[in-house]
C-alpha positions in Angstrom: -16.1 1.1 -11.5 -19.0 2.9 -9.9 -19.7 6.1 -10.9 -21.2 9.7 -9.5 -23.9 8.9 -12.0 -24.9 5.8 -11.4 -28.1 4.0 -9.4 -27.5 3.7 -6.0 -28.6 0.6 -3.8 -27.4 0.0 -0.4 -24.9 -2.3 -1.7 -23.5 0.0 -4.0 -23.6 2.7 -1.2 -21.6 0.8 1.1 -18.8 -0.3 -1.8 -18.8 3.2 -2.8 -18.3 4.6 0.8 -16.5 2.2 2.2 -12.6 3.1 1.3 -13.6 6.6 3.0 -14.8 4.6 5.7 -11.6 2.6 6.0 -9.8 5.8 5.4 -10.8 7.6 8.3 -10.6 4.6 10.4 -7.2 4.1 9.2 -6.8 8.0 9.9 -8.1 7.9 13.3 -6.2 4.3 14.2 -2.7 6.0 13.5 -3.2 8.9 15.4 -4.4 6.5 18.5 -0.7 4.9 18.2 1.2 7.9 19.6 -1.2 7.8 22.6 -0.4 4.0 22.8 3.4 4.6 22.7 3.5 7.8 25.1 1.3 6.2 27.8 3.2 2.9 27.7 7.1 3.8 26.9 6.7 7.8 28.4 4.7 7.9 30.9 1.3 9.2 32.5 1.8 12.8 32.5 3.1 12.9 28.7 0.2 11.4 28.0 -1.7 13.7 29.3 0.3 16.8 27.7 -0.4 15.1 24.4 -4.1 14.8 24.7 -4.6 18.6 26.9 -2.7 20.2 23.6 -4.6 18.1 20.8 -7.5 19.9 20.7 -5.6 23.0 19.7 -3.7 21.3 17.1 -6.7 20.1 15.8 -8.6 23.6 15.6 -5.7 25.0 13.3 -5.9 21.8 11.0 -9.6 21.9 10.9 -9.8 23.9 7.5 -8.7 21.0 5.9 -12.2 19.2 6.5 -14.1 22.8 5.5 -12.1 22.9 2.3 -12.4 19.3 1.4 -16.3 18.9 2.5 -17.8 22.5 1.2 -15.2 21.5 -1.8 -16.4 18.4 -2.7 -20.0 19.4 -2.6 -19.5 22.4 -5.1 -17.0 20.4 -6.9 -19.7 17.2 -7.8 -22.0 19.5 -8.3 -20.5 21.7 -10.8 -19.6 18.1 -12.6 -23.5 17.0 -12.3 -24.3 20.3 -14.1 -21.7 19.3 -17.0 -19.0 22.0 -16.4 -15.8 19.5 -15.9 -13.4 22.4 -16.9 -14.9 24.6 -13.8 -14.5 22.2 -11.5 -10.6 21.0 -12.0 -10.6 25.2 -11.1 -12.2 25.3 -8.0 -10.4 22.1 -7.0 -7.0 23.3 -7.7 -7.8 27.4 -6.3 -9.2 25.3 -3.0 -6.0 23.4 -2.7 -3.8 26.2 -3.2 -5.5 28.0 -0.8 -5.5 25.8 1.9 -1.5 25.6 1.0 -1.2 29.2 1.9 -3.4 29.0 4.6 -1.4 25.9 6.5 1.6 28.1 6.6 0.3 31.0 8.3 -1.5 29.2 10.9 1.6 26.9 11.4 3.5 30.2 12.7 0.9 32.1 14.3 -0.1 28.5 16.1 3.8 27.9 17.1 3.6 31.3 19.1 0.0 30.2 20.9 1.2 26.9 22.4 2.2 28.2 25.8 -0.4 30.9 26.8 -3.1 28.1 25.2 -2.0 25.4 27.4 -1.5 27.6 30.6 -4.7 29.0 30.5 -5.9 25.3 30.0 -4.2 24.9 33.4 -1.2 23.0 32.6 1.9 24.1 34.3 5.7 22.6 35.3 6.1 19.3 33.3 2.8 19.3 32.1 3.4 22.2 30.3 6.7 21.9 28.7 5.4 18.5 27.1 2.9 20.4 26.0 4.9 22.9 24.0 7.1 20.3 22.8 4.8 17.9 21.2 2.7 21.1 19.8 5.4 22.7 18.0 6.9 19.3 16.2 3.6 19.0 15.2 2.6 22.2 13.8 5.6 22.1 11.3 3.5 19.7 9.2 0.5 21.5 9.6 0.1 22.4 5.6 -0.2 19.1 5.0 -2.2 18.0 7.7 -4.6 20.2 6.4 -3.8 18.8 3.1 -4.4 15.7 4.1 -7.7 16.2 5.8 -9.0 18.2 2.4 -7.9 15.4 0.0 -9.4 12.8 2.1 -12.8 14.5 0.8 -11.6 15.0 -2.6 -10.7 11.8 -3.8 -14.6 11.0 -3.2 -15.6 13.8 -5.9 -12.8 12.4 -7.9 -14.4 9.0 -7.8 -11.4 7.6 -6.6 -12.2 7.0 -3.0 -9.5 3.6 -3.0 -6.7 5.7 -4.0 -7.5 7.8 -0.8 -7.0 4.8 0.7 -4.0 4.1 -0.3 -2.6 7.2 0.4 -4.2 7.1 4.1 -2.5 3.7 4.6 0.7 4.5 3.4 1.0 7.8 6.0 -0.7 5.4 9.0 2.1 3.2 8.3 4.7 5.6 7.9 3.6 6.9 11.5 3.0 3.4 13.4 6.8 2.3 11.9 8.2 5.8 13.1 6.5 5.7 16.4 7.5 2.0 17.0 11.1 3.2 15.7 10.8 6.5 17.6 9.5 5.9 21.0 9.7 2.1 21.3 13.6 2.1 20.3 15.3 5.1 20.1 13.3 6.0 23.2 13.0 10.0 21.5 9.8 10.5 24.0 7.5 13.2 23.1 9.9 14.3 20.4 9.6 11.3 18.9 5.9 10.8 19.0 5.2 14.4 17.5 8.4 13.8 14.7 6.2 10.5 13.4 3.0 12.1 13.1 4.5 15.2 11.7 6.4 12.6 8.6 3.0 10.9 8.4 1.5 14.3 7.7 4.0 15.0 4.7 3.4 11.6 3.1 -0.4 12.2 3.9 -0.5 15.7 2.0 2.4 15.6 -0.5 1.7 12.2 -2.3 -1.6 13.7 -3.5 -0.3 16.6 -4.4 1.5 14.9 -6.7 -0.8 12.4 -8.0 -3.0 15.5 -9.2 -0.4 17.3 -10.5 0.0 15.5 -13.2 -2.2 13.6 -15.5 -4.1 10.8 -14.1 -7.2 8.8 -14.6 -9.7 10.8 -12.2 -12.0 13.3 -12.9 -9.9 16.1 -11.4 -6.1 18.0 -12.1 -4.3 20.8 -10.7 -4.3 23.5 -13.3 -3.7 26.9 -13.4 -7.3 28.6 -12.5 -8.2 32.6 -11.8 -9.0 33.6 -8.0 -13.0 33.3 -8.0 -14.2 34.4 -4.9 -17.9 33.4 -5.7 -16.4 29.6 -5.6 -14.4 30.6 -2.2 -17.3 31.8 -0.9 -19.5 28.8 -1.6 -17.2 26.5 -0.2 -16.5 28.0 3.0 -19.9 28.1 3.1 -20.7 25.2 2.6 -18.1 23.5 4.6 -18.8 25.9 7.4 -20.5 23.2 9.3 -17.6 20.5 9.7 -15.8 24.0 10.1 -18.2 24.6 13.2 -17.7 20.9 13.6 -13.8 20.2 14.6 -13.0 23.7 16.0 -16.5 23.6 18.3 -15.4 19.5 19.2 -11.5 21.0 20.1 -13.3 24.1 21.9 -15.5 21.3 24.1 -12.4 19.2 24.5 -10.6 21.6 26.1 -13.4 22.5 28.5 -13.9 19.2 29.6 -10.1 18.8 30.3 -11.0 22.2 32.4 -13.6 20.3 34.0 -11.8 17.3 34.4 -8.5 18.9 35.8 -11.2 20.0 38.6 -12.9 17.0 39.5 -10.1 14.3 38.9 -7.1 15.8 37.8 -4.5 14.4 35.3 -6.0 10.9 35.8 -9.1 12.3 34.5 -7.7 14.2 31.3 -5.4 10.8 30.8 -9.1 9.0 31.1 -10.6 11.5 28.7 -7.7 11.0 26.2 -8.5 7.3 25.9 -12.2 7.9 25.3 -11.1 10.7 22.7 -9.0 7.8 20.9 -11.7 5.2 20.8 -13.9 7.8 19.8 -12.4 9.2 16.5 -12.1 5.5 15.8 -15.9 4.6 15.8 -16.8 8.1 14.7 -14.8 7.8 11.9 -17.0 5.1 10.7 -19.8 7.4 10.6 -17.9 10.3 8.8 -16.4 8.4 6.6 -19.5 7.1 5.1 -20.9 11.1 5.2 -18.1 11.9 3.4 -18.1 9.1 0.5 -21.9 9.8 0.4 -21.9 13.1 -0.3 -20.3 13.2 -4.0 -23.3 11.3 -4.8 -25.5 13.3 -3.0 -24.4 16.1 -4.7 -24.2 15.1 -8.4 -27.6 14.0 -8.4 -28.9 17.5 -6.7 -26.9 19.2 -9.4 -28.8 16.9 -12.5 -32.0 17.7 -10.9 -32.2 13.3 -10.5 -34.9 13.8 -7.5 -35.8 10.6 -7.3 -32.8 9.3 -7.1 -32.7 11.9 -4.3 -35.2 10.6 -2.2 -33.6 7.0 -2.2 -30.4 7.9 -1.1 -31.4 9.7 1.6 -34.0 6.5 2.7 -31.0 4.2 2.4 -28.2 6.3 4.3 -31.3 6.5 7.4 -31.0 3.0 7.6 -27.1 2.1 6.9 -26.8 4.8 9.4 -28.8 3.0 12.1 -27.5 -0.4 11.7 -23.9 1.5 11.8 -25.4 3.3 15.6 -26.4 -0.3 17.2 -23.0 -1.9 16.3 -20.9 1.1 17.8 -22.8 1.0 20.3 -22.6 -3.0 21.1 -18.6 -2.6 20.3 -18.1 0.4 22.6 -19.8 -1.6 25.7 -18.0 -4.7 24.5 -14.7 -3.6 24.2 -14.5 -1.4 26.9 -12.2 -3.2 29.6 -9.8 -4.7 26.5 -9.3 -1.0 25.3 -8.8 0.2 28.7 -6.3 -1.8 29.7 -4.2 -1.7 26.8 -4.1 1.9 27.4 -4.1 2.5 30.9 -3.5 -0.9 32.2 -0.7 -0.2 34.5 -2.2 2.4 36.9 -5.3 0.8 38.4 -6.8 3.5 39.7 -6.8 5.6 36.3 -7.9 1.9 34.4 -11.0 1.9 36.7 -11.9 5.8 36.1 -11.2 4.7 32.3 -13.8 1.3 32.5 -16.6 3.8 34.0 -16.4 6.7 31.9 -16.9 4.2 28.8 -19.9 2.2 30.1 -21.3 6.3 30.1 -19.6 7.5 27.3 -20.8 4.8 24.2 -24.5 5.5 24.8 -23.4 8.6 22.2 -22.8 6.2 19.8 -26.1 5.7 19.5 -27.4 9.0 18.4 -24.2 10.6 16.9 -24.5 9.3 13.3 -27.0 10.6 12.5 -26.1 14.4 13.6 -23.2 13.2 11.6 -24.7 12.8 8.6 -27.1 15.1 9.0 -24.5 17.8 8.8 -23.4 16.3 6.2 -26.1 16.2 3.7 -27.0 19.3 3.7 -23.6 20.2 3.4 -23.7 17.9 0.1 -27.6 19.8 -1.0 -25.1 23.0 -0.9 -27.3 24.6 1.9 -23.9 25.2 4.5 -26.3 27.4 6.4 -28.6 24.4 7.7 -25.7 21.9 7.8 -23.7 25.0 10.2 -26.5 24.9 12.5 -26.8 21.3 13.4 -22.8 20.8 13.8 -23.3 24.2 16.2 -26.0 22.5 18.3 -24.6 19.9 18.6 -20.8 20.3 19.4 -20.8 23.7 20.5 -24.0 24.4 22.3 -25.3 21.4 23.8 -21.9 19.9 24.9 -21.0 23.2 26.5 -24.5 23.1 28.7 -24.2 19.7 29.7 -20.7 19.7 30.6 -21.3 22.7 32.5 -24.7 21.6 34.0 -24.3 17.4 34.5 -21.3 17.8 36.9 -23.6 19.9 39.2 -25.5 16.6 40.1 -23.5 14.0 38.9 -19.8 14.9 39.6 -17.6 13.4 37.3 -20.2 10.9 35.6 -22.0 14.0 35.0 -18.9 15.2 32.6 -18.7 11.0 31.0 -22.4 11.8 30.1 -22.2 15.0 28.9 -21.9 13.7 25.1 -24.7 11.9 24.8 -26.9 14.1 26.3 -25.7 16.6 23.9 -26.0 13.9 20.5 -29.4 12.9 21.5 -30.3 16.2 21.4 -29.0 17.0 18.2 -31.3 14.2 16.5 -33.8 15.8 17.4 -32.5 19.1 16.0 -31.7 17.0 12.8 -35.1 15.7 12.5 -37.0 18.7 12.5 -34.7 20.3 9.7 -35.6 16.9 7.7 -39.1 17.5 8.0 -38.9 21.0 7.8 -37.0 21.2 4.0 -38.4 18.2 2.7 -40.5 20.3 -0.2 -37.6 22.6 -0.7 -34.9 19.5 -1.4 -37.9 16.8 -3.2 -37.2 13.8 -0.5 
């Protein structure tokens, strides 16, 4: 089995990453069924409610990733520096936080969903799917966010399969209930947003229980003290993929403003499809951020520079040979994905095929943002980490959304993304050259 500890070549790198990879994948691949199964068994304008109201959804369980992230990094740290019995703490005070946390923002998010969609500008149908697929879902929403932060944990654990496992068994659990749901029983909306929600519970409940008792990883819930220095650090660090998901769901729901302006629901149902594919392909590049990181960490934490320097050289490269094959799969699979979407509505399948010959040239420069974010996230240094996730998904997107339609229309909006990504490697380089002395790479 490999450990934190070990030496880490690119082939070790990519067996160690890859269940996280897979996991996210997997995540992202089960979320893109209830699209499949409202667009093709409910209908167009469903499918549009469900991908206006996502980004709000996804803004409320977005504390998951900030827990699990600026958790992980703290966590493999503390264990680098030898203090096991301070880390199973902080590991179980950040999980029974987030708990606590989930529920609030599960009721207080129940009472947003109509004014958020509204001012969105959904209305009549549009808005009553809306509300309905938003509140099914946000009764799971303690263990979405569960699920989100353990999908980070079980990398510090150094059990990234069993995160696997667990992500598999909730994908399945929703594609079976969706199929069962929507396909059969012909539950609609209701039935998209019940799967996901029982996906949720299997996603954040079975580790809950797998670290409540004892197990063969390096972490267990126990009963710890509230330390708010630990609290702190985390949020801190994880500020970044904090910044990250609510600043993508903020963008999201501009460009569905933008859209709703220049092509209407054809255009949001269009946007859906790329946000799909999307979380699929960018999944790969989390995902290897996120089983990277651990290691990252540990080895900051012993002081093991060297072993520093070579990570970060071989995660460059993995990361670049990752860019060119999204990039080649995004242009490749364009008109398959389409179609199997949007197939029967021609005029929305052709908005769909141009939007993605535009849209995958981000695929090129977002990894490395990506893991950008993320390593300084892993160094502990949230602060640097926060500012390139805040470039990048917040500021830039916002500019070129609101600027690239001006001159292009709606191709302006398809490029907005990777104007905004290429921009943030450059961002991301400097801060690489600019802490090199400070970090020993």
């Amino acid at each position: 089995m490999i450990q934190l500890s070990d030496h880490f070549t690119c082939g070790r790198l990519l067996r160690y990453t890859l269940p996280s990879i897979v996991m996210l994948i997997f995540t992202s691949v089960y979320g893109v069924v209830d699209g499949f199964f409202v667009s093709n068994f409910v209908g167009k304008t469903p499918f549009a409610a469900v991908n206006l109201i996502m980004p709000y959804l996804m803004v409320l369980g977005s504390i998951g990733f900030m827990f699990g992230t600026g958790g992980s990094a703290l966590i493999a740290k503390t264990m680098g520096e030898g203090r096991a019995e301070k880390a199973n703490e902080i590991f179980s005070l950040l999980v029974y936080t987030s708990a606590a946390c989930g529920v609030v923002l599960a009721a207080a998010g129940i009472t947003g969903l109509s004014p958020v969609a509204s001012l969105m500008g959904a209305e009549g149908p549009l808005l009553r799917d809306c509300v309905v697929y938003g509140a099914v879902n946000l009764l799971a929403l303690p263990f979405y966010i569960l699920q989100f932060e353990f999908q980070c944990l079980f990398a510090a654990a150094e059990k990234p399969k069993l995160g696997l496992y667990v992500t598999v068994a909730a994908g399945l659990t929703n594609m079976v209930l969706d199929a069962l749901f929507v396909g059969v029983l012909r539950w609609g909306l209701v039935g998209a947003a019940a799967a996901t929600s029982l996906s949720q519970l299997v996603g954040g409940a079975a580790p809950l229980v797998y670290f409540g008792r004892r197990n063969t990883s390096r972490l267990r819930l126990v009963r710890c003290r509230f330390d708010g220095g630990a609290l702190r650090q985390t949020c801190l660090n994880g500020a970044s993929e904090l910044m990250s998901n609510i600043s993508i769901s903020l963008v999201s729901m501009l460009f569905n403003v933008r859209l709703m302006t220049y092509a209407g629901e054809n255009g949001i149902a269009a946007y859906g499809v790329l946000m799909y594919v999307s979380l699929v392909f960018q999944a790969v590049f989390l995902g290897y951020s996120v089983g990277a990181a651990p290691v990252v960490s540990y080895h900051w934490g012993a002081e093991n520079y060297e072993e520093g320097r070579g990570l970060l050289r071989r995660s460059l490269g993995i990361i670049g040979v990752f860019s060119l094959l999204m990039f080649a799969a995004g242009q490749t699979l364009a008109e398959p994905l389409s179609l199997l979407f949007v197939g029967y509505d021609p005029e929305l399948l052709a908005i769909t095929l141009r939007a993605f010959g535009i849209f995958s040239f981000s695929f090129l420069f977002s990894g490395t943002a990506i893991f950008g974010s993320s390593y300084f996230t892993a160094l502990n240094d949230g602060l640097t980490s926060a500012l390139i996730s805040f470039l990048r998904t917040l500021v830039f997107e916002c500019l070129a959304v609101l600027l690239l339609p001006l001159v292009w229309e709606l191709d302006g909006i398809w490029l907005s993304t990777p104007a905004a990504d290429a921009l943030a490697v450059g961002v991301t380089a400097l801060f690489f050259i600019g802490k090199r002395k400070k970090y020993h790479y």
